[in-house]
C-alpha positions in Angstrom: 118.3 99.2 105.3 115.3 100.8 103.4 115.1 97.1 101.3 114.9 95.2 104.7 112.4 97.5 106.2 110.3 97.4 103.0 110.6 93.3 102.7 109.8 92.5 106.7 106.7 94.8 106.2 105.3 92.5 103.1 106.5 95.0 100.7 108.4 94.8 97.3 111.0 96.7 96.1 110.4 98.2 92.7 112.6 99.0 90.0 111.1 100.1 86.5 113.5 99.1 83.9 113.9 102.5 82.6 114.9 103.9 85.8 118.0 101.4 85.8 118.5 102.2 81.9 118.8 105.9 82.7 121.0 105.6 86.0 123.5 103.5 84.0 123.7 106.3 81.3 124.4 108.6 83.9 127.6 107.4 85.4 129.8 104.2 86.6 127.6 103.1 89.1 127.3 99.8 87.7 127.7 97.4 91.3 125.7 99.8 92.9 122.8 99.0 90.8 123.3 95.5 90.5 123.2 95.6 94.2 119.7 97.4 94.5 118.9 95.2 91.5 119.2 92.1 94.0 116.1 90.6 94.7 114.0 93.7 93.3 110.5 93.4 91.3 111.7 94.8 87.9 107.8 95.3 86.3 107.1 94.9 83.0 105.8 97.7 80.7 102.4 96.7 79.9 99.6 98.6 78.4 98.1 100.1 82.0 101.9 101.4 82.5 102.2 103.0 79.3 98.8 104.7 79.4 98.8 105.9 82.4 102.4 107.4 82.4 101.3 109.0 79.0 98.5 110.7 81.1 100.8 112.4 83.5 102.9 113.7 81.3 100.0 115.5 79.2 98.8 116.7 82.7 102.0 118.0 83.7 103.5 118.9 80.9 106.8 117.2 81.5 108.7 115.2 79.1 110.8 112.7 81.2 109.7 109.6 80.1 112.0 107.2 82.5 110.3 109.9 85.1 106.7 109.3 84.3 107.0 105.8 84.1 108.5 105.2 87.7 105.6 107.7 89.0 103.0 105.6 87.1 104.4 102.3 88.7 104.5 104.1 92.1 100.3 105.4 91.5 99.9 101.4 90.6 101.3 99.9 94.1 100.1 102.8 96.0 100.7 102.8 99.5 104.5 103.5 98.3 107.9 105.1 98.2 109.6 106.7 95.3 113.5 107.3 96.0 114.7 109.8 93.4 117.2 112.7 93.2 114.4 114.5 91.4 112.1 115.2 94.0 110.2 118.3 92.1 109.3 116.2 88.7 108.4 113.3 90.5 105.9 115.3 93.1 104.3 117.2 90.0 103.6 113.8 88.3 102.3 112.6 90.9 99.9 114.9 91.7 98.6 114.8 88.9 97.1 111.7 89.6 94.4 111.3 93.5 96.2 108.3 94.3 99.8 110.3 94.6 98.7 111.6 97.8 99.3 108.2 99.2 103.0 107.9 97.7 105.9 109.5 99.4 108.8 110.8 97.7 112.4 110.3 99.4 115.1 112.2 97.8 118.5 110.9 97.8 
């Protein structure tokens, strides 16, 4: 529902590869991902990416990598959605940035 709404608006949805790494490590979820997987933007993890997730995590003193990274992607395509069971990480990290205040966090 949420990838049809996205798609009929103009949007994308977006993946980061490390997101998918660390859901998979998690637990058997395997179809569901593959599912989600259909037809998403998985980005690639240039230089921009890498920098800029680096930056939140010195701001915010986290150290969730996979984390930082999907909140740097988020910053990047602002106006956008992250949909995450950890709400609190991903809110901090984005904050830590002006252009989080145009991304909305959806927890699941």
């Amino acid at each position: 529902m949420v990838r049809q709404i996205v798609v009929e608006d103009g949007g994308a949805l977006v993946v980061p590869p490390t997101a998918v790494i660390q859901a998979l490590a998690e637990g058997p979820r395997a179809n569901a991902i593959d599912e989600i997987l259909d037809g998403a933007v998985q980005p690639n993890l240039d230089r921009e990416r890498i920098r800029l997730a680096a930056h939140l995590i010195v701001s915010t003193g986290t150290r969730d990598i996979p984390d930082a990274l999907v909140a740097a992607e988020a910053l990047l395509r602002t106006p956008s959605i992250v949909i995450t069971s950890d709400t609190r990480d991903l809110r901090a990290l984005l904050h830590a940035d002006e252009r989080g205040r145009r991304v909305e966090v959806w927890e699941v």
